[in-house]
FIPA-600210 format. One record per atom (N, C-alpha, C, O): residue in one letter; x, z, y. Coordinates in steps of 0.2 Angstrom, whole numbers, plus 5000, padded with zeros to 4 digits. Example, Ala and Ser with C-alpha at 12.3 -4.5 7.8 and 13.67 -1.06 7.14 Angstrom:
% residues 2
A506650394972;A506250394978;A506650394984;A507150424983;S506450354989;S506850364995;S506450395000;S506750405006;
This chain:
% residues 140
X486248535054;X486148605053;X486848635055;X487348615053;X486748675059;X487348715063;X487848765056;X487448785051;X488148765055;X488448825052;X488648895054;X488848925059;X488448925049;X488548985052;X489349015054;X489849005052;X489149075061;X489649055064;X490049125060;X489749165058;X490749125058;X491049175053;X491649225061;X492149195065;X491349295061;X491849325062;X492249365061;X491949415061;X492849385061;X493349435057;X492949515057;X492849535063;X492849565053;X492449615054;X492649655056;X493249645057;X492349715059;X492849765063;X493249755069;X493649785071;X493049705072;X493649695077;X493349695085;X492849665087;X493749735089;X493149735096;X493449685099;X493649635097;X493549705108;X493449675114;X494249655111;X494249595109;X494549675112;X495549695112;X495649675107;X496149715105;X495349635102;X495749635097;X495849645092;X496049605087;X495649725093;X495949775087;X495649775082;X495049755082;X496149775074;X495649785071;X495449865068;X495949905068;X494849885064;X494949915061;X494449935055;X494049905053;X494650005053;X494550015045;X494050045047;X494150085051;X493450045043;X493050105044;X493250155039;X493650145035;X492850215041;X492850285040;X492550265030;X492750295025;X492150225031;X491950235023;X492350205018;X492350215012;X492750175024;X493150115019;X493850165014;X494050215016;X494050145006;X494350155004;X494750115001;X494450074997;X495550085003;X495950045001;X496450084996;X496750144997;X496550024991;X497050044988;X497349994988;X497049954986;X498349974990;X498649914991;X498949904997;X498849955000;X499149864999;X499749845006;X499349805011;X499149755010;X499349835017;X499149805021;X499749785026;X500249805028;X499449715028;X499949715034;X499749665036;X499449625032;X499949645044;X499849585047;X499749595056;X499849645058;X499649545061;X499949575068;X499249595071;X498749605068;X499449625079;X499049655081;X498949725079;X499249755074;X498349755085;X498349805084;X497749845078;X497149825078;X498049905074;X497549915069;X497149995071;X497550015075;X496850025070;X496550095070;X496050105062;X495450095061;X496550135059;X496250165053;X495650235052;X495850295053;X495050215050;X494750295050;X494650305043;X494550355041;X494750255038;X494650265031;X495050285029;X495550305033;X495050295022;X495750295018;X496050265014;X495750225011;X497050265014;X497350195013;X497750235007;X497750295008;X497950225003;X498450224997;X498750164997;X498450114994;X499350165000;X499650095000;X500050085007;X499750115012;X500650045006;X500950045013;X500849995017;X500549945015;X500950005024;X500449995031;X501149955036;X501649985037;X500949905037;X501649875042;X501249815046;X501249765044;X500949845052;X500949815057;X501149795062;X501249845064;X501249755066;X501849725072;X501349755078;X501649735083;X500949775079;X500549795084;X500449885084;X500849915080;X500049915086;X500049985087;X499650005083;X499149965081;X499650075079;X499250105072;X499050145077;X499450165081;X498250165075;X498350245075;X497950245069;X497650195066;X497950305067;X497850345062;X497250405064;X497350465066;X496650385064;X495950425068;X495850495065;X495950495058;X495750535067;X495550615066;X494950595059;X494350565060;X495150625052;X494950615049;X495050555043;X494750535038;X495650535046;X495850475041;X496350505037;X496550565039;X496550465033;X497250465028;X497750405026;X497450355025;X498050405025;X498650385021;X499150425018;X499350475020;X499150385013;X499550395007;X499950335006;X499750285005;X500750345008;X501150265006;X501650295006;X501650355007;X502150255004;X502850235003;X503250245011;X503650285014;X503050185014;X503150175022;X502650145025;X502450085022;X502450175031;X502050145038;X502550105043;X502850145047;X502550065044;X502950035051;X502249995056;X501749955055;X502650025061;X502249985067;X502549985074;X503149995073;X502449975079;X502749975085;X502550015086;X503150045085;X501950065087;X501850125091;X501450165088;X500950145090;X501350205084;X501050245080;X500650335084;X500850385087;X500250325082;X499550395085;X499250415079;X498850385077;X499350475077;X499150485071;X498850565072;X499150615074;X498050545071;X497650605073;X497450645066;X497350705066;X497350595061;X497350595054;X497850635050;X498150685052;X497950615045;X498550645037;X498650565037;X498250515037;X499450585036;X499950525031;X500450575029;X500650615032;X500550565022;X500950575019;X501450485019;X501250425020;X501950525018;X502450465019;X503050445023;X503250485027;X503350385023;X503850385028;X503650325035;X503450265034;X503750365040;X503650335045;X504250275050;X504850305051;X504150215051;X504550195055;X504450145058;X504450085056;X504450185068;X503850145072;X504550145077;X505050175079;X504350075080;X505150045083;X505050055093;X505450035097;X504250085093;X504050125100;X503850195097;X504050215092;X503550235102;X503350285102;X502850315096;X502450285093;X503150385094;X502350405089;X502250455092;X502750485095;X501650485091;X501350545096;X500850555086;X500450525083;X501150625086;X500550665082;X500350725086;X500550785087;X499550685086;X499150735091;X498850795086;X498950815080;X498550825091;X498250895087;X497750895084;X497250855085;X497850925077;X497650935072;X497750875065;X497450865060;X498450845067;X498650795064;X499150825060;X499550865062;X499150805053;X499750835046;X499950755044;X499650705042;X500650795045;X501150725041;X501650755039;X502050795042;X501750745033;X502150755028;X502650695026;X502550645023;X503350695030;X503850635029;X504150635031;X504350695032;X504550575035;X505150565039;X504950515045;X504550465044;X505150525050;X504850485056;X505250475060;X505550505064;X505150405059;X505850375066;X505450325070;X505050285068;X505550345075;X505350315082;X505850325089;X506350365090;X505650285094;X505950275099;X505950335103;X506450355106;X505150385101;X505250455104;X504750465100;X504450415098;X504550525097;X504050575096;X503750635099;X504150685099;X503350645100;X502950695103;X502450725098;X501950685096;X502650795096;X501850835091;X501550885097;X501650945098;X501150845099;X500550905101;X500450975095;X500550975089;X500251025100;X499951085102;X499551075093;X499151025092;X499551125088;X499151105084;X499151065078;X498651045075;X499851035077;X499850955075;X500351005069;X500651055070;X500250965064;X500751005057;X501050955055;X500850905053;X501850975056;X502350935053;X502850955048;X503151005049;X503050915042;X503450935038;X504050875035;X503850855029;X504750855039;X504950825035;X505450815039;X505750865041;X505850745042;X506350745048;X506250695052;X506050645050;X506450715059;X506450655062;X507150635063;X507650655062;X506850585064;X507450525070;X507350485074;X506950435073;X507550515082;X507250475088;X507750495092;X508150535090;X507950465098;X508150465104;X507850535107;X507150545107;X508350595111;X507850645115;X508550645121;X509050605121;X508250695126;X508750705130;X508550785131;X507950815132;X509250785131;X509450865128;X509350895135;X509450855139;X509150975138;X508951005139;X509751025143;X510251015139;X509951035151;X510651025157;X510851105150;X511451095147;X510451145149;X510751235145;X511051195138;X511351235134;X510851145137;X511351115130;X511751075130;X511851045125;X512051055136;X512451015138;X512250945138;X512550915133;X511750905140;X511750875144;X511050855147;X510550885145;X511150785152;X510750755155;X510650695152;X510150655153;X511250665148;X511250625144;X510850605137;X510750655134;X510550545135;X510050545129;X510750545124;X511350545124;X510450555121;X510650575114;X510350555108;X509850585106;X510650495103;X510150515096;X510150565093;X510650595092;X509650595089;X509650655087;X509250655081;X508650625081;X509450685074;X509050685069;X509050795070;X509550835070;X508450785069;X508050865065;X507450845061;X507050795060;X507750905057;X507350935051;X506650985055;X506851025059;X506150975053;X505651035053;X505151025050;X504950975048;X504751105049;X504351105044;X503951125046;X504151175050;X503051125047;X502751185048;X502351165055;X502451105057;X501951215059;X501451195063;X502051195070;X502551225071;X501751155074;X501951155081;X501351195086;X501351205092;
């Protein structure tokens, strides 16, 4: 008799895994690859592969880390993603966010500090990157 055949849930073509929209976690997730959260997490998140955070999800934690973080959803907490994070529109995060670079879309509410690499604008002296920590609070 054959066994049945067992496979990891959630997970599509690429890999990815994810959470569904009804799912409710409470507790530490982490582990490699890439994840896409639509449920809700309380609890900190530390993947070696790319998060996003889906339009209508949440987190609540201590810290997120991942390579590359997309948060279309709410996290409260502190961020620290060792590539790029993009909070798109209609995205609220409430923390501190260090990444390689940050981009807040049009519509996207942030309130806490960054820390990322930018390069400063030739009217502020220079052409040169620069690391740069700001503080901000409020809608973009």
């Amino acid at each position: 008799m054959a066994q049945p055949r067992t496979t990891a849930p959630d997970r599509n073509r690429d890999g990815e895994a994810r959470i569904g929209s009804s799912a409710r976690i409470r507790g530490r997730i982490h582990g490699e690859g890439n994840l896409v959260i639509e449920g809700q997490v309380h609890g900190d998140v530390a993947v070696r592969g790319d998060l996003t955070i889906a339009e209508g999800a949440s987190i609540s934690s201590q810290v997120v880390e991942a390579h590359a973080l997309t948060i279309a959803g709410e996290l409260e907490g502190e961020v620290n993603a060792s590539g790029p994070v993009t909070l798109a529109a209609g995205a609220r995060v409430r923390g501190n966010v260090r990444g390689s670079a940050v981009a807040i879309d049009e519509g996207a509410r942030f309130s806490g500090r960054l820390d990322c690499e930018f390069d400063l604008p030739p009217e502020l002296g220079g052409a040169s990157r620069t690391e740069g920590r700001a503080r901000a609070s409020g809608r973009r």
